[in-house]
C-alpha positions as CSV (number, residue, x, y, z in Angstrom):
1,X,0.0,0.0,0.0
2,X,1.2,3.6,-1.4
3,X,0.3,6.5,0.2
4,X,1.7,9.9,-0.8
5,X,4.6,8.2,-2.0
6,X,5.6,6.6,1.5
7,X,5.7,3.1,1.6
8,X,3.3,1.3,4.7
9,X,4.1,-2.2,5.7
10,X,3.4,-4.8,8.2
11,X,5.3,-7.5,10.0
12,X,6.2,-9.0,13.4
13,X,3.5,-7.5,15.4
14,X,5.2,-4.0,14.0
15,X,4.6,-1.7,11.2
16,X,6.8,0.0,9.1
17,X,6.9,3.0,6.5
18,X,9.6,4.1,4.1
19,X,10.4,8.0,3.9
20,X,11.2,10.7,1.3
21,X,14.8,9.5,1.4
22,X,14.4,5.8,1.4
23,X,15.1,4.8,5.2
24,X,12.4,2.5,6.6
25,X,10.7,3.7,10.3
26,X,9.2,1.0,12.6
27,X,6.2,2.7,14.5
28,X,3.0,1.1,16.7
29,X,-0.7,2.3,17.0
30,X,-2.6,1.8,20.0
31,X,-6.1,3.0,21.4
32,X,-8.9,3.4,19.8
33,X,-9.5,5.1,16.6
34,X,-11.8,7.5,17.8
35,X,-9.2,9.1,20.2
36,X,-7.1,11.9,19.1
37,X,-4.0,11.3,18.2
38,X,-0.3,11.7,20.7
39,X,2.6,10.8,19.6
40,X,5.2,9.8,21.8
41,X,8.7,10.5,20.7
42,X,12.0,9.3,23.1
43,X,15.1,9.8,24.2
44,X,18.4,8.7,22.2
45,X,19.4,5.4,22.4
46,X,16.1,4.0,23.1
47,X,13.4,2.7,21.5
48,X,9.5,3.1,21.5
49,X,9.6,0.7,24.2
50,X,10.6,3.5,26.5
51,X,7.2,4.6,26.8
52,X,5.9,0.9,27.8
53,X,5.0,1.9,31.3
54,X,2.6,4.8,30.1
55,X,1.0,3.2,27.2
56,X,-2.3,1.7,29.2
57,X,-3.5,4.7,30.6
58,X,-2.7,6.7,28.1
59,X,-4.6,5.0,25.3
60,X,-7.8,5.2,27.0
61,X,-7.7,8.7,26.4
62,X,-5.9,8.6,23.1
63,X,-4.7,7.0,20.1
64,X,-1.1,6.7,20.7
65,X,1.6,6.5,17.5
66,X,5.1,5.4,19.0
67,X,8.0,5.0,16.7
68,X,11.8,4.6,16.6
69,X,14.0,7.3,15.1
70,X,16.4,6.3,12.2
71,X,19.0,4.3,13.6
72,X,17.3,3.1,17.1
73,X,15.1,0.3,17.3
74,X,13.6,-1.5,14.7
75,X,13.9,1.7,12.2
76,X,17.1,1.9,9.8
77,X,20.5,2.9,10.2
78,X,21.8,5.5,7.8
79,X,25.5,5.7,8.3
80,X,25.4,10.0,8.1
81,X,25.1,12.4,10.5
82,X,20.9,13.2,11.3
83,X,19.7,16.3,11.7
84,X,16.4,17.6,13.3
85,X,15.4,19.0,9.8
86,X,15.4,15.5,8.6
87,X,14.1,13.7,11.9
88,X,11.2,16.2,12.0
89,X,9.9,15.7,8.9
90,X,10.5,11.8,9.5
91,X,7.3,12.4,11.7
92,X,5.6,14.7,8.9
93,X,5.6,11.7,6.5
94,X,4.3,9.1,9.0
95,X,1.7,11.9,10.0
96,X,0.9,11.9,6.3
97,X,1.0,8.1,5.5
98,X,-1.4,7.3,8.1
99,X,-3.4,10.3,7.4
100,X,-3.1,12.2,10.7
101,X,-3.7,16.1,10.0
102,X,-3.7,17.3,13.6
103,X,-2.2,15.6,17.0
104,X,-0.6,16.6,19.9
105,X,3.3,15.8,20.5
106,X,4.7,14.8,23.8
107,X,8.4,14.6,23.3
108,X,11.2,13.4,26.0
109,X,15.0,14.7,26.2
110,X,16.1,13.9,21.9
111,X,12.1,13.5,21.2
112,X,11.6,17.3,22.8
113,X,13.9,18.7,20.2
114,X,11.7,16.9,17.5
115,X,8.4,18.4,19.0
116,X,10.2,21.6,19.4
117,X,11.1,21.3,15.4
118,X,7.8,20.3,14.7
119,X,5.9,23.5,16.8
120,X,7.8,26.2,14.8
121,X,8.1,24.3,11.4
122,X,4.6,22.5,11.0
123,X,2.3,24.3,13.7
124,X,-0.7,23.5,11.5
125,X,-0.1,19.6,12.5
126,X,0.3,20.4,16.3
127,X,-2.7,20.9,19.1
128,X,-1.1,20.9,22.3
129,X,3.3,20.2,22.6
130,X,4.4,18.4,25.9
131,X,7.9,19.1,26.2
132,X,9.8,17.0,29.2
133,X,13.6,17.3,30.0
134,X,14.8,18.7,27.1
135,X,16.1,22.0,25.8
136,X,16.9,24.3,22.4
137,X,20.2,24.5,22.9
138,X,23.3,21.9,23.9
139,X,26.5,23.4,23.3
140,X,29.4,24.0,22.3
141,X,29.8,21.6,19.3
142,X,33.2,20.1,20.8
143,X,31.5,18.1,23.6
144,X,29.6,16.5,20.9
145,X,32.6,15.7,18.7
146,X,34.1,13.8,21.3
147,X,31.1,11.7,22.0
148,X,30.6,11.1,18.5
149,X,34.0,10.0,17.9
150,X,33.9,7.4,21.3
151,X,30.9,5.8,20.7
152,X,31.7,5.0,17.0
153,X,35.1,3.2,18.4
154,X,34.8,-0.6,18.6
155,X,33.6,-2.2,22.3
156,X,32.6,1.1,23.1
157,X,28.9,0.6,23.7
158,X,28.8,-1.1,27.3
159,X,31.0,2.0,28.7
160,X,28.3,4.6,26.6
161,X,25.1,2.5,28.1
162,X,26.8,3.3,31.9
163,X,26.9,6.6,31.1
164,X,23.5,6.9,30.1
165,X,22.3,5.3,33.1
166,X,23.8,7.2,35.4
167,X,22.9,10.3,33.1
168,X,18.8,8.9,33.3
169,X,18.5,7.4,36.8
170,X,18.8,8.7,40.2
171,X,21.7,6.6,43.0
172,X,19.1,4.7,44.6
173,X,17.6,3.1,41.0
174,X,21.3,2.1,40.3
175,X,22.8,0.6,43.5
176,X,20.4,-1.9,43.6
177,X,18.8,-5.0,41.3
178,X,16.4,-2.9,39.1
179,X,14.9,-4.5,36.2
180,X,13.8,-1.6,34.7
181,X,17.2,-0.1,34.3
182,X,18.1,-3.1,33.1
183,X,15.9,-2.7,30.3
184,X,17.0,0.3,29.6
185,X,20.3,-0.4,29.4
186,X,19.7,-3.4,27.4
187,X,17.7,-0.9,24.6
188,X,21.0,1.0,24.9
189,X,23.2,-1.8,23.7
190,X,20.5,-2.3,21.4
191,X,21.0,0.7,19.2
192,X,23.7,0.7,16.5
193,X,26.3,3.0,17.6
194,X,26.2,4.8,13.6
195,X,22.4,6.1,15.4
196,X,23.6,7.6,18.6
197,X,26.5,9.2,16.7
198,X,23.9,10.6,14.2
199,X,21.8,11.5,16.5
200,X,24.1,13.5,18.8
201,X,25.2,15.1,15.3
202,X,21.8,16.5,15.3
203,X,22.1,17.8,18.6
204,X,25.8,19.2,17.9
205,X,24.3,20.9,15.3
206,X,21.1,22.3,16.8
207,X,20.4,25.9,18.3
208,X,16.7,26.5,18.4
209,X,16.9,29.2,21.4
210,X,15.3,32.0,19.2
211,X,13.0,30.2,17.1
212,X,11.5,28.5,19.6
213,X,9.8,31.6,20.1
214,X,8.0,30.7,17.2
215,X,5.5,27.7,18.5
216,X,2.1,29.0,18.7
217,X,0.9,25.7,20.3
218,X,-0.6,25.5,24.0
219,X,3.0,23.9,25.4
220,X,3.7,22.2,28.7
221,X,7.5,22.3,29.7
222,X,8.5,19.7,31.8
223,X,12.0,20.2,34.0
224,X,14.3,17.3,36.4
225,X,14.8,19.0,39.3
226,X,18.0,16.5,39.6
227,X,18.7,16.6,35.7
228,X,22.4,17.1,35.0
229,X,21.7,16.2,31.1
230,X,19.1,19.2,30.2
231,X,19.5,21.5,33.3
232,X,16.0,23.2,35.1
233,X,17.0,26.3,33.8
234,X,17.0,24.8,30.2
235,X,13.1,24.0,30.7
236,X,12.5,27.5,32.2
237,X,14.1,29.4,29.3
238,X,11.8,26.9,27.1
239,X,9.0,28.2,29.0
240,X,9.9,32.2,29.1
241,X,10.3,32.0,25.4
242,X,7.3,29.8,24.4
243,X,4.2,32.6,24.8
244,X,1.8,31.0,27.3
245,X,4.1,28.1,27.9
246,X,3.1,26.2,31.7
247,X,6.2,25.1,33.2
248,X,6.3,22.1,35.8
249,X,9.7,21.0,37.8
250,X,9.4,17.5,38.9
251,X,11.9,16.4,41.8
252,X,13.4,13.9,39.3
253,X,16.5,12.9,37.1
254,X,16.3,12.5,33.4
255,X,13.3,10.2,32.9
256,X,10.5,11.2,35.3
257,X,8.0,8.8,32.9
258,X,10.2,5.9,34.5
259,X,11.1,7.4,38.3
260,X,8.1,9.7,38.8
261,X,5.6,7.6,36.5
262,X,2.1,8.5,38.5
263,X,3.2,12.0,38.5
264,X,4.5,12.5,34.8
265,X,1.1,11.2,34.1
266,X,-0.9,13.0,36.3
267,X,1.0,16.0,34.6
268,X,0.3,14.9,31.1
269,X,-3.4,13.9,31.3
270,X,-4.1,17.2,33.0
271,X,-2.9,19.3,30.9
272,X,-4.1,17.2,27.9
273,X,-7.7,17.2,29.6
274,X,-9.4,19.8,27.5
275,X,-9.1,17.0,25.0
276,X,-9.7,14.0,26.6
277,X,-12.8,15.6,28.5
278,X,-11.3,15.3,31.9
């Protein structure tokens, strides 16, 4: 099936589309047709299974589109450098093969940038933005160039995976047997190295402090209190330059979805509530 040029396809329980430039994207539907549409976009080095915990309540309210960004999950791996302007309109042609005009976008840390791309550059596609422990700009350039260059070195993974954890999780999730840092690490050593180095080439590359400015759409800004990755005073200058933006500070690391779950949600569903009738 052809639609708009993009290629849909289904197998293993997943489904797939091919974009503009060729690279096939894995992505899931759940809830009920009837709901409006959220999509969920993640963190690097993760996949759509990130979201796992959320995906129950959430699709009683909505009809949830999750996918993996080239070169994480089951997506492809081109071997270039990404950039936001490409992974942005990655979710424009899903949006368009499946037919979705309007949806809101809750976006996490790398998936924040993406909603943050997709408020200024498509705000005829966006209701309401959700954007949690993330930020619009991540320099200088040189931090990322040595990142870049280490993960892409042979055996390098299992160090880059540690580093994330202790990036994502507070002390008292690491020191002890936690399955569900497990999991994340394991999605971690999932990912092809070629797709964190192409993604963090998106974020070497990305200054979106002014244009932000831009995004029209009702936004929620979401801060860690804890988070050493994107500061709290990265989500409050995302909030003092987004016009009408709500700001909430969590007393959490990088993933409050995973250590704060009952209040990310609480958070979410509320300020989604004018459309789920809440």
């Amino acid at each position: 099936m052809t639609v708009k040029g993009t290629d849909l396809i289904k197998a293993k329980g997943l489904c797939y589309f091919r974009t503009g430039d060729g690279v096939r994207i894995a992505y899931r539907l759940d809830g009920s047709a009837d709901h409006p549409v959220l999509v969920l976009a993640n963190s690097i080095a993760t996949s759509m299974n990130m979201w796992n915990g959320q995906i129950s309540e959430l699709s009683e309210h909505f009809r949830i589109l999750r996918y993996d960004y080239r070169g994480h999950g089951h997506s492809d791996t081109p071997n270039v450098p990404y950039s936001f302007d490409r992974l942005g309109r990655d979710v424009l042609e899903l949006l368009d093969a499946l037919q979705f005009d309007r949806v809101h976008v809750l976006g996490l840390s790398l998936g924040g940038v993406v909603a943050q791309w997709l408020g200024i550059h498509a705000p005829e596609r966006i209701d309401r933005l959700i954007l949690s422990n993330t930020s619009s700009y991540l320099g200088p350039a040189e931090q990322w160039e040595g990142l870049i260059n280490s993960v892409l070195e042979p055996g390098k993974l299992p160090e880059i995976a540690d580093m994330f954890m202790h990036n994502w999780f507070p002390s008292h999730m690491l020191t002890s047997e936690n399955s569900l840092v497990a999991s994340f690490r394991d999605m971690v050593l999932a990912t092809r190295p070629q797709g964190i180095a192409g993604s963090w080439a998106a974020i070497r590359d990305m200054d979106m402090r002014r244009t932000v400015s831009l995004i029209n759409s009702p936004t929620l800004v979401i801060a860690g209190q804890h988070d050493t990755v994107t500061l709290p005073e990265h989500g409050e200058l995302l909030s003092k330059t987004i016009s009408g933006a709500e700001l909430l500070i969590l007393p959490s690391v990088h993933l409050p979805n995973v250590e704060l779950p009952s209040e990310f949600l609480r958070a979410v569903l509320e300020f989604l509530s004018p459309m789920t009738g809440n």
